[in-house]
C-alpha positions as CSV (number, residue, x, y, z in Angstrom):
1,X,0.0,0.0,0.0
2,X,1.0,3.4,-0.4
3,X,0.6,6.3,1.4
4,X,-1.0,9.4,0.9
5,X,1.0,12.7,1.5
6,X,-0.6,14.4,4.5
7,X,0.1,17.9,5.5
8,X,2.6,19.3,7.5
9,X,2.0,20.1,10.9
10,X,3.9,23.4,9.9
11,X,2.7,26.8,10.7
12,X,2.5,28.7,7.6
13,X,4.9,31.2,7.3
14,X,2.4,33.9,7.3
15,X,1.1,35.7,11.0
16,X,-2.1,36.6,11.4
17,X,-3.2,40.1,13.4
18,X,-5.9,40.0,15.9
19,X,-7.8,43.3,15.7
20,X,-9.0,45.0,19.1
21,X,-12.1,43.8,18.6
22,X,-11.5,40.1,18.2
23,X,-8.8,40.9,21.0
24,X,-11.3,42.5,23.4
25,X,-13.9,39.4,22.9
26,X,-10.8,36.8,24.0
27,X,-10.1,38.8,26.9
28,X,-13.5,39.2,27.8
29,X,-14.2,35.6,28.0
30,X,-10.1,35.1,29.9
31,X,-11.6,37.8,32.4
32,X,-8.7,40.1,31.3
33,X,-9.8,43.5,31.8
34,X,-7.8,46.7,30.7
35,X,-6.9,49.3,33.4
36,X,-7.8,52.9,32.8
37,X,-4.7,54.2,31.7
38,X,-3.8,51.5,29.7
39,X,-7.1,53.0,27.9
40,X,-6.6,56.1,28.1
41,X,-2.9,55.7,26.7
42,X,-4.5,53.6,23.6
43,X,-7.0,56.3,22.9
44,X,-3.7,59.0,23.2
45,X,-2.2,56.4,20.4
46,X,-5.5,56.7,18.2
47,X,-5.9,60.6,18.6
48,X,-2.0,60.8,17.5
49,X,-2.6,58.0,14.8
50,X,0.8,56.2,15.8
51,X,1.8,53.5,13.3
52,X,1.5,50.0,14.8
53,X,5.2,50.2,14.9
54,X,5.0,53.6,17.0
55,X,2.6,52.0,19.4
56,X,5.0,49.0,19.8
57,X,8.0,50.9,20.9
58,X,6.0,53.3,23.6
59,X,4.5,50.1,25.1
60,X,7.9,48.6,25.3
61,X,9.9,51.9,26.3
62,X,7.0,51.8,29.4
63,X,6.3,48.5,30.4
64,X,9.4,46.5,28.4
65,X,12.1,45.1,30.5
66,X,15.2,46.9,30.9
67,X,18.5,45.3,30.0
C-alpha cells in the first residue's frame, strides 16, 4: 500500500493580526480586563494615529524590561 502525503503540521509562514475587537472578545471571556490608563494611553495612540510600529516601541519603552 501506499501512502497518501498528509500535511505538515507546519505553521504557515504567514502571521495573522488579531484586531482589538476580536482581541477585546478573547479577553473578555479570559476575564482580562484593561486598566484605565492603559485605555486612556491607547485612545492618546488613536488621537495621534501612531503607526503599529510607533505604538509597539511606547508600550515597550514603558512597560518592556530593561537590559
Amino acid at each position: 500500500m501506499s501512502r497518501t502525503p498528509t500535511k505538515s503540521s507546519k505553521r504557515p509562514a504567514k502571521g495573522f493580526t488579531l484586531g482589538r475587537q476580536g482581541f477585546a472578545k478573547i479577553s473578555e471571556i479570559e476575564g482580562i480586563k484593561m486598566s484605565r490608563a492603559m485605555a486612556a494611553e491607547f485612545r492618546e495612540f488613536d488621537r495621534k494615529g501612531l503607526s503599529p510600529e510607533e505604538r509597539r516601541k511606547a508600550i515597550a519603552a514603558k512597560y518592556g524590561k530593561t537590559r
